[in-house]
C-alpha positions in Angstrom: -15.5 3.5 6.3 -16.2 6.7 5.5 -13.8 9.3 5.8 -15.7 12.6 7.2 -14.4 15.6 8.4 -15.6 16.2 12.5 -18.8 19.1 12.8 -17.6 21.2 15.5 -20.1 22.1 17.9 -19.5 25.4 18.5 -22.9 27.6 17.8 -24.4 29.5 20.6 -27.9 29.4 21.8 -29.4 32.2 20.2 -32.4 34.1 21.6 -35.5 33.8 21.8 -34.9 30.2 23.6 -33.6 30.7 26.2 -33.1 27.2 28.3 -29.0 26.4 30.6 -28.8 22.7 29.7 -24.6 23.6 29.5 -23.5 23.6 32.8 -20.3 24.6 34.0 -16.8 23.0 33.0 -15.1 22.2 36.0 -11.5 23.3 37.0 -8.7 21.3 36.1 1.8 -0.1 33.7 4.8 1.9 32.3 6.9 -1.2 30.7 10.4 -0.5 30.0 12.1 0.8 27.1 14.2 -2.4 25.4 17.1 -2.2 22.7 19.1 -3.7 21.0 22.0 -3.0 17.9 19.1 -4.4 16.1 15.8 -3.1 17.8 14.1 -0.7 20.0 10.6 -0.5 21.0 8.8 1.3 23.9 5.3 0.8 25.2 3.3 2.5 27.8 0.3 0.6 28.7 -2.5 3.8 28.9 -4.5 3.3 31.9 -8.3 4.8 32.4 -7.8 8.5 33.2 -9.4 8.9 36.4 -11.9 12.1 36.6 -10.1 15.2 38.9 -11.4 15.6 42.4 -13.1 18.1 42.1 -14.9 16.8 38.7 -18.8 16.4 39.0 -19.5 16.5 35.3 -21.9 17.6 34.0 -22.6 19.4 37.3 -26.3 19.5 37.6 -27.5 19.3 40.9 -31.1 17.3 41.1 -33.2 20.6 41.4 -31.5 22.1 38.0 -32.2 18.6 36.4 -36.1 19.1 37.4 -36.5 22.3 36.1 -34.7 21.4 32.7 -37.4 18.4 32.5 -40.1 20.6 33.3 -38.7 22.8 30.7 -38.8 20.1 28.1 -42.2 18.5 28.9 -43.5 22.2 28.5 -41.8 22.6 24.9 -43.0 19.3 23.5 -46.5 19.9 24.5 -46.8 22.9 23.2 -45.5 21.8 20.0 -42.1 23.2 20.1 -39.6 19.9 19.8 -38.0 20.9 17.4 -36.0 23.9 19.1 -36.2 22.3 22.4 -34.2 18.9 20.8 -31.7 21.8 18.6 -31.4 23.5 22.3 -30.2 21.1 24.1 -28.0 19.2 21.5 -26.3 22.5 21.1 -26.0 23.2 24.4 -25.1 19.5 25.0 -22.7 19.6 22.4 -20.8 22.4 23.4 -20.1 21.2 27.3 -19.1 18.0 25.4 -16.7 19.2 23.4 -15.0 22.0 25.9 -14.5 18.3 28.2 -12.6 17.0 25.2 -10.6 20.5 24.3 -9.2 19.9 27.9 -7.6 16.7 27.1 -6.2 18.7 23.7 -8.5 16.6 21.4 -7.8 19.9 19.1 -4.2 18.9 19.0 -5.2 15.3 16.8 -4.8 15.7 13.1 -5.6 12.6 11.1 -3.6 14.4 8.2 -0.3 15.0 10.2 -0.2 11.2 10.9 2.0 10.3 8.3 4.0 12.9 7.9 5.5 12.5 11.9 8.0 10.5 12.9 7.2 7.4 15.1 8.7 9.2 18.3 5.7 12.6 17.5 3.3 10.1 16.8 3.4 8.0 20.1 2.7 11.5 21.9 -0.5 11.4 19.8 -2.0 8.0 19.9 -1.3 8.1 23.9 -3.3 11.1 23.9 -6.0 9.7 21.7 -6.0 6.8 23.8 -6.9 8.6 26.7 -9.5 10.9 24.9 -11.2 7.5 24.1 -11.2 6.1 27.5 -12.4 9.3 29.0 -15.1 9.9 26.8 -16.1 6.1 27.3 -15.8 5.7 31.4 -17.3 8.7 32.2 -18.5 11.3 29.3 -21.0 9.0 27.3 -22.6 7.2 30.7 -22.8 10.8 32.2 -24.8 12.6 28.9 -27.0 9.0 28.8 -27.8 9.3 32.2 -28.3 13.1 32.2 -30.6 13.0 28.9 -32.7 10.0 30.3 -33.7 12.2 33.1 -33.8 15.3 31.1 -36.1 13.4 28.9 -38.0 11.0 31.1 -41.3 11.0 29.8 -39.9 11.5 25.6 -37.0 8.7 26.1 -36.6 8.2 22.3 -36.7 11.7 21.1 -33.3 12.0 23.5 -32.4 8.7 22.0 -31.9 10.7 18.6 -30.4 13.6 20.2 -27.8 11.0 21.7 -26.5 9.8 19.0 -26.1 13.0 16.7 -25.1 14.6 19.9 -21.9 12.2 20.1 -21.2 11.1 16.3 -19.5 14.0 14.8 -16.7 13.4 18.1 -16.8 10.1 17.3 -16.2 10.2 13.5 -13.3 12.5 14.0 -11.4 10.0 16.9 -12.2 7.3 14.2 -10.8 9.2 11.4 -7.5 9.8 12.9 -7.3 5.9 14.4 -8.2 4.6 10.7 -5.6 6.8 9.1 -3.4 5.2 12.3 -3.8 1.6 11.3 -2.9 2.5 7.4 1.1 2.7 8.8 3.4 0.5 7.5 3.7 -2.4 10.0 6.4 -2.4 12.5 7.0 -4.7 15.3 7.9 -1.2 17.6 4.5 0.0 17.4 2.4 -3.4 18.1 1.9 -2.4 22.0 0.1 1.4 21.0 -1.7 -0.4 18.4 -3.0 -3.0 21.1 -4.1 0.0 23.3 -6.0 1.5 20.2 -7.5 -1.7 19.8 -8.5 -2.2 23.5 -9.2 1.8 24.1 -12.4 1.1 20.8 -13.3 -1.6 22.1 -14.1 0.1 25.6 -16.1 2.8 23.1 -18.0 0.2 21.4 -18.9 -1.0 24.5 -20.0 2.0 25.9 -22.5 3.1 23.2 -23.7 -0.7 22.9 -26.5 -2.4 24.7 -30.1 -2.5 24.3 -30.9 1.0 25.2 -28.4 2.3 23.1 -29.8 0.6 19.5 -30.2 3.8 17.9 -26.3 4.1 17.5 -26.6 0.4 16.0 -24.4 2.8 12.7 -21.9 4.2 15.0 -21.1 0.5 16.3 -20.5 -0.9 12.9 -18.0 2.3 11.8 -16.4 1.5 15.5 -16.0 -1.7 14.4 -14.6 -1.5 11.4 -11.7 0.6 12.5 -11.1 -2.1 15.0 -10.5 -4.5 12.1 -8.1 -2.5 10.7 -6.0 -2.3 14.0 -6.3 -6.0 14.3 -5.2 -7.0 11.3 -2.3 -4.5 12.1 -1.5 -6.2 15.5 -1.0 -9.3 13.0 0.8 -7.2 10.4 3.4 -6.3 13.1 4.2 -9.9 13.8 5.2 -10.7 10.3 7.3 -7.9 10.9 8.5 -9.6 13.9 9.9 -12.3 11.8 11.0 -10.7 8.3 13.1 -9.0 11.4 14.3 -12.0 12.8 14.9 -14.1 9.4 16.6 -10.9 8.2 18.8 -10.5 11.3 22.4 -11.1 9.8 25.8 -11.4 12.1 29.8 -11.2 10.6 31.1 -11.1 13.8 30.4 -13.2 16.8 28.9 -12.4 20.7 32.2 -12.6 22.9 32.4 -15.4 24.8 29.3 -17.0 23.6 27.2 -14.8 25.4 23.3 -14.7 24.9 23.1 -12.7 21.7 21.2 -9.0 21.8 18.8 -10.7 19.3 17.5 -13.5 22.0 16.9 -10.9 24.4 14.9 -8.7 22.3 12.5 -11.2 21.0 12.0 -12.9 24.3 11.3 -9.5 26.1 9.3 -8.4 23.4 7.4 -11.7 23.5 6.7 -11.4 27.6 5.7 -7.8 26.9 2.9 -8.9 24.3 1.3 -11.4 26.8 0.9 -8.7 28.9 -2.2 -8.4 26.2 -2.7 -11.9 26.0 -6.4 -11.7 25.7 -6.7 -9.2 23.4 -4.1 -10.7 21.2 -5.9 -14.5 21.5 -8.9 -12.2 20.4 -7.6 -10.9 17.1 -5.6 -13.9 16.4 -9.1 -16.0 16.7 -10.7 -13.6 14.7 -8.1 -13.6 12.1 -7.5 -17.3 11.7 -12.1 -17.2 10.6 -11.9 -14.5 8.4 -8.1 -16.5 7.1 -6.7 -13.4 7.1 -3.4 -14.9 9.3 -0.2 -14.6 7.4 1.4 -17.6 6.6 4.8 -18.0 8.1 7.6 -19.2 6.8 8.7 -21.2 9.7 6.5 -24.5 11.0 5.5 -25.1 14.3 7.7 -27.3 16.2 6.9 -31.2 16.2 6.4 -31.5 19.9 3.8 -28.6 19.8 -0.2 -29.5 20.1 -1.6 -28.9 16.9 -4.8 -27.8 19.1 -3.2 -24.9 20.5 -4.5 -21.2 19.5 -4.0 -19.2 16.4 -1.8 -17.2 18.7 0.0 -19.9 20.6 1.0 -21.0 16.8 2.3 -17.5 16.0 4.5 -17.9 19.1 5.7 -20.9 18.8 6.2 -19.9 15.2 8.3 -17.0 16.4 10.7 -18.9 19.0 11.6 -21.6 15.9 12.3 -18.4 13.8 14.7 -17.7 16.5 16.3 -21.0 17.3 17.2 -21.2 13.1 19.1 -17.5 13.7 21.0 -19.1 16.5 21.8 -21.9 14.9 23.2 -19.6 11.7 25.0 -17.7 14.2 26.6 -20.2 16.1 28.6 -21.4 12.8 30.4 -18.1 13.3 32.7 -19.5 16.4 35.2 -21.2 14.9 35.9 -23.2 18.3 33.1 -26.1 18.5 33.1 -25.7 22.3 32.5 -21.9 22.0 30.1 -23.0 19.7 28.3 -25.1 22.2 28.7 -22.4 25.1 26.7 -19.7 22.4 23.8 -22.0 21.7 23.7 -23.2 25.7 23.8 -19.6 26.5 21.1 -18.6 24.4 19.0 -21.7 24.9 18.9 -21.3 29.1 18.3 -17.7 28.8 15.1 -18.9 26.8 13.8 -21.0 28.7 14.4 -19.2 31.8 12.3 -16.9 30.0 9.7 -18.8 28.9 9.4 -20.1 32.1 8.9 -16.5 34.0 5.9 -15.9 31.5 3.0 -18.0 32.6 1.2 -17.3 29.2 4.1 -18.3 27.2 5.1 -21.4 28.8 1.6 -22.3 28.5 1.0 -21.5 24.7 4.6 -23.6 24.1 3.5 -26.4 26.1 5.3 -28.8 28.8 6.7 -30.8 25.8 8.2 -27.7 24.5 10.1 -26.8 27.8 11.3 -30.3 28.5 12.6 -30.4 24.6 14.8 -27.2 25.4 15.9 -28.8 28.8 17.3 -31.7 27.4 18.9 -29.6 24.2 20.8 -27.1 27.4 21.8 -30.0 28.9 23.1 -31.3 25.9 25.0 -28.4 24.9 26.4 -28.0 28.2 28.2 -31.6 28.5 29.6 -30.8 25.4 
């Protein structure tokens, strides 16, 4: 995709023309931080900002919205189209961007991403995120519906309008997401990436559909920053493993207690499925375009073959795991400590497993009743 600098609209209407299509600018699940010695990661989960109270954008009542198509059937007839469609996507424009300025869309600088540190940055992309959603729930449907009217008897002059009236916003919240995905991978930042990923979709969406075809350009740039998140999201859970295959112990967990490393991966795990859709979307998507990286661990023997690109990744993930904890159990020197550890570890994961609906379902029953019979095992030892 291209990488354009965002037009801002900021020209006044000039006389002679002298037409109010402005209006006024109105007055003004959180998951829990997890660590380890080894990791940290935080996600907040960015809901759809809801519109203030006293919000009634863009604030025309239905006699102003007469007059302004009375206005505009007047200009066209007469000739004058041009400076009645550079009037009102001025005008447009402007109320469009002061919405944004309110949610400090001036604040985003696509080339200040990589010079912050991941703590700055998650500020950022949770207020991109809710710049997207905002101008998708209720800024797009609310300038569609208002130029429809506006424009009802020269629909696809407006059509035109709509799309250069929203692109140069567009192309700068796409520039600073694309410059986003181009981060190194890191198993910390897969939950913000997933609400990038889910916030463009909701965008694409909105500026999709039959009526909205002239923007048919604007889907496929949309798009293609979506790829690049995706193949982030998978990035991230290479980097999910490299971390686990990498994670190294001299010294053993007291007591055989569950090690900081089980907890981290399972919680991390149970977080993720929170996105469970979205992640069986880019894991489909990946596994037809081959773009899945191939692990270095295989898929347990009792696990379907059949199950999803994602349920694989998991499943590749937990046998990452259960090799670690078998490394580290060679650290106790006392074979029933030893036992203890690896019991230990191996009920706290499957209690786990079992809390999460969607990961007990992507492992399988023949999974669960494998690790049963191993805790038992260990624990008559």
């Amino acid at each position: 995709m291209r990488n354009t600098t965002a037009r801002r609209v900021t020209t006044r209407i000039q006389p002679p023309i002298r037409i109010c299509f402005s209006g006024y600018v109105s007055r003004e699940p959180k998951l829990k931080v997890i660590s380890s010695k080894h990791f940290s990661f935080k996600s907040e989960r960015c809901p759809i900002p809801e519109p203030s109270k006293e919000e009634d954008y863009p604030g025309f009542s239905e006699e102003d919205i007469s007059k302004m198509n009375k206005i505009v059937k007047t200009m066209i007839s007469a000739g004058y189209k041009n400076e009645c469609s550079n009037a009102y996507s001025i005008a447009r424009g402007n109320a469009l961007y002061e919405q944004l300025r309110r949610l400090n869309f001036e604040k985003l600088n696509a080339e200040e991403v990589q010079k912050l540190s991941w703590e700055w940055l998650e500020a950022d992309i949770t207020r991109w995120i809710r710049i997207i959603k905002h101008f998708s729930h209720f800024l797009i449907p609310a300038e569609w519906k208002l130029g429809e009217l506006v424009f009802s008897d020269d629909s696809s002059i407006f059509r035109g309008l709509f799309v250069n009236l929203i692109r140069s916003l567009i192309t700068s919240l796409l520039d600073y997401a694309a410059t986003v995905a181009m981060l190194k991978p890191s198993a910390e930042r897969l939950f913000k990436f997933l609400d990038m990923y889910e916030a463009l979709h909701g965008l694409n969406d909105a500026i999709n559909g039959e009526e909205h075809e002239s923007c048919n350009d604007l889907n496929s740039e949309i798009s293609s920053v979506i790829e690049r998140i995706a193949e982030g999201v998978v990035n991230m859970f290479g980097d999910l493993e490299k971390s686990i295959r990498h994670d190294a112990a001299k010294t053993p967990v007291p007591g055989g207690a569950v090690h900081p490393l089980t907890r981290y991966v399972l919680n991390y795990l149970r977080y993720a499925c929170d996105y469970v859709d979205t992640l069986e979307q880019i894991f489909q998507q990946s596994a037809k375009l081959n773009q899945l990286p191939t692990s270095s661990s295989s898929p347990p023997e009792d696990m379907d073959t059949e199950k999803s690109p994602l349920a694989a990744q998991i499943a590749s993930v937990m046998s990452l795991l259960d090799g670690n904890l078998a490394v580290k159990s060679t650290l106790y020197k006392d074979p029933s400590l030893r036992d203890i550890f690896l019991m230990n570890n191996g009920r706290y994961i499957l209690q786990k497993v079992k809390g999460s609906s969607e990961i007990k379902k992507m492992l399988g029953d023949n999974w669960c009743r494998r690790r049963s019979s191993e805790v038992r095992h260990y624990h008559k030892s």
